[in-house]
C-alpha positions in Angstrom: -35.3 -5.5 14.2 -31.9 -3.6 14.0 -29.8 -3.2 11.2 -25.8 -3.1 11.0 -23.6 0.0 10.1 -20.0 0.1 9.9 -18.0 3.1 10.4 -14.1 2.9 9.6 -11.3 5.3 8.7 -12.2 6.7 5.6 -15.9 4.7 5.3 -19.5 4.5 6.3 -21.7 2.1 5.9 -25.7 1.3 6.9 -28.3 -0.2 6.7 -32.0 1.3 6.7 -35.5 -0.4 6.7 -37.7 1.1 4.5 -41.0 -0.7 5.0 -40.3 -4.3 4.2 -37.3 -3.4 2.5 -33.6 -2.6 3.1 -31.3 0.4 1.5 -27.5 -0.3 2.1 -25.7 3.3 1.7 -22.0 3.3 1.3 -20.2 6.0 1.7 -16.2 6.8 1.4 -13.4 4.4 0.3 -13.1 0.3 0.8 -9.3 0.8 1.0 -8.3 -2.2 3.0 -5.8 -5.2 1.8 -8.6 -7.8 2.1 -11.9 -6.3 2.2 -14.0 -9.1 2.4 -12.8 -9.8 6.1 -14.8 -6.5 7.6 -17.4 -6.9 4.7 -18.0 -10.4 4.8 -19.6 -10.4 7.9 -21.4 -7.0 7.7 -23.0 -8.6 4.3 -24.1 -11.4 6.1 -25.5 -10.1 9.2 -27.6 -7.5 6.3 -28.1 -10.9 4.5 -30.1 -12.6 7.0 -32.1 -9.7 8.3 -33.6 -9.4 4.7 -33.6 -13.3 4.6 -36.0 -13.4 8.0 -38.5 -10.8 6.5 -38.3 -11.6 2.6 -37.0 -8.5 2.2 -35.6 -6.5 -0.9 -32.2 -5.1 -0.7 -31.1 -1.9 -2.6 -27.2 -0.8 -2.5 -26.4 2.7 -3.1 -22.7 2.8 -4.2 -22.9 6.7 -5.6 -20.8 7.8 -2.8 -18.5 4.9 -2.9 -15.2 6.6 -4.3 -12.9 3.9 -4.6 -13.0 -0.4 -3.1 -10.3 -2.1 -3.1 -11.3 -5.5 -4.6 -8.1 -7.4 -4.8 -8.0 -10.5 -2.0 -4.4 -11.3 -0.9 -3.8 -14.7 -0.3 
């Protein structure tokens, strides 16, 4: 079963199985003026992979340098 990545301007991000599990590597800057809208459904599809195999999740944020975490309404 495949896993998403994302690749914008300035970010990378993908997921990996490792055996039953799942690393989630970001990489770069979330710089957007709502994040959630590209991550939202990135985190979901990631969500119900590990959901459909009981799956552990680890997130490696070392390489995140900056995320813009503000939602504009």
């Amino acid at each position: 079963m495949s896993l998403p990545s994302l690749q914008l301007e300035g970010l990378k991000a993908a997921a990996f199985w490792d055996g039953d599990n799942i690393k989630l590597t970001f990489i770069g800057e979330i710089d957007l003026e709502n994040p959630a809208e590209v991550l939202d459904p990135f985190l979901q599809e990631v969500h119900q992979k590990a959901s459909s195999k009981t799956a552990e999740v680890a997130v490696n944020l070392k390489e995140l340098k900056f995320m813009n975490l503000i939602k504009q309404i």
